[in-house]
C-alpha positions as MATLAB code, in Angstrom:
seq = 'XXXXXXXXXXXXXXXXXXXXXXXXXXXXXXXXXXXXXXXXXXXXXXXXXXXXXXXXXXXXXXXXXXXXXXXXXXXXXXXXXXXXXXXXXXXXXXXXXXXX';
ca = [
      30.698  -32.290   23.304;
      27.572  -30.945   22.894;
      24.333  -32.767   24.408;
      22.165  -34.588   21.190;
      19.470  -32.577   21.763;
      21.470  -29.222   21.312;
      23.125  -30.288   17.933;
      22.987  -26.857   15.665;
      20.870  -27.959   12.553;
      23.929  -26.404    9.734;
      23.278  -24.069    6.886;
      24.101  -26.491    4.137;
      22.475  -29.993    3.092;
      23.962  -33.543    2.919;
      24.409  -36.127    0.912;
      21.371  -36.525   -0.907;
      19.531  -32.990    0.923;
      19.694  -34.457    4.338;
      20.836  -32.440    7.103;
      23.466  -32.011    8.559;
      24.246  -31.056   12.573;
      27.135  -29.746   14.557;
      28.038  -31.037   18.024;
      30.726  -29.140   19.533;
      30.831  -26.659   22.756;
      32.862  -24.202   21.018;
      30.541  -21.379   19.636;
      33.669  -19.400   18.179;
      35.270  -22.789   16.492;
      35.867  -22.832   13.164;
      32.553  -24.595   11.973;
      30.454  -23.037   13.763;
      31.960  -19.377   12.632;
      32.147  -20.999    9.141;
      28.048  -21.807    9.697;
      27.351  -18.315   11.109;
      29.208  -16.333    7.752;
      27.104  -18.450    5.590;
      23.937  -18.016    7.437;
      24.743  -14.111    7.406;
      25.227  -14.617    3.322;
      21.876  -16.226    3.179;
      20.137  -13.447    5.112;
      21.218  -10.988    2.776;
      21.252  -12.808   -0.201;
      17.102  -13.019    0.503;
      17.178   -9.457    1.653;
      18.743   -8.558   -1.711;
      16.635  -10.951   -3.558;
      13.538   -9.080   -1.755;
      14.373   -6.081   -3.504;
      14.749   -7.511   -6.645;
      11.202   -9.202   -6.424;
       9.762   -5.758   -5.904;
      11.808   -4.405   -8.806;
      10.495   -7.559  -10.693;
       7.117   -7.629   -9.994;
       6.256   -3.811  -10.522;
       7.800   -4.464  -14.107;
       4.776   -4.862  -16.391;
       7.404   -6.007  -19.247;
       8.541   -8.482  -17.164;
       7.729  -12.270  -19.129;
       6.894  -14.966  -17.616;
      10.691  -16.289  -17.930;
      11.482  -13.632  -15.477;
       8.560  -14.189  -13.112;
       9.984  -18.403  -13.465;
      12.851  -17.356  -12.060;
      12.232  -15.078   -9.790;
      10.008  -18.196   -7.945;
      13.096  -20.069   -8.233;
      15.308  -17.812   -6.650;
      12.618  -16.929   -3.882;
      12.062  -20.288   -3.147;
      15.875  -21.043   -2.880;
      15.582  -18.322   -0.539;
      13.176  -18.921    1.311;
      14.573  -22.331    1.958;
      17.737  -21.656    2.767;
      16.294  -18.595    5.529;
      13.924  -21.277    7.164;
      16.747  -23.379    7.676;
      18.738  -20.565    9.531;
      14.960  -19.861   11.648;
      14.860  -23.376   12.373;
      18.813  -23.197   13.757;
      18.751  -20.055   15.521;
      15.365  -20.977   17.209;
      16.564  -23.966   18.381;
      19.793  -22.849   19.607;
      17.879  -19.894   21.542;
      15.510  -22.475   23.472;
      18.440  -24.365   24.293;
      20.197  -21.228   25.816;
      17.156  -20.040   27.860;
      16.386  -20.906   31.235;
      14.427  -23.221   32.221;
      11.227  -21.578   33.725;
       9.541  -23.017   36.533;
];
């Protein structure tokens, strides 16, 4: 198994938002394939949402319903592509050499 300091923080929350951590030394297992497709969905569900922000917030008819959600969904975002930053940065320190 995987050392405790080179758990992969997951894509998804916990029981009550906590997170949650894989230990395993099998990068193509099925968890960790399962937490790299859903990583790859949250990429481009922010890239998507991006767009639609831009769409959004040139719209001078827009209300401020649409502006409510829009925050919402960016923030959900947002969220969800710091978590993959914070799991893919962690997993690349733990892969590079030590340098000396």
């Amino acid at each position: 198994m995987t050392a405790p300091n080179e758990l992969r923080l997951l894509p998804w929350s916990g029981p009550e938002g906590k997170p949650c951590y894989l230990s395993t030394d099998d990068p193509d297992g099925y968890m960790s394939r399962l937490a790299d497709n859903i990583e790859a969905i949250q990429l481009g569900t922010a890239a998507e949402l991006l767009e639609d922000a831009s769409e959004t917030l040139d719209d001078q008819d827009a209300d401020s319903n649409d502006l409510r959600r829009l925050g919402h969904h960016l923030a959900g975002a947002l969220r969800d592509v710091l978590r993959v930053v914070a799991s893919r940065g962690h997993l690349l320190a733990v892969g590079e050499p030590h340098r000396t």
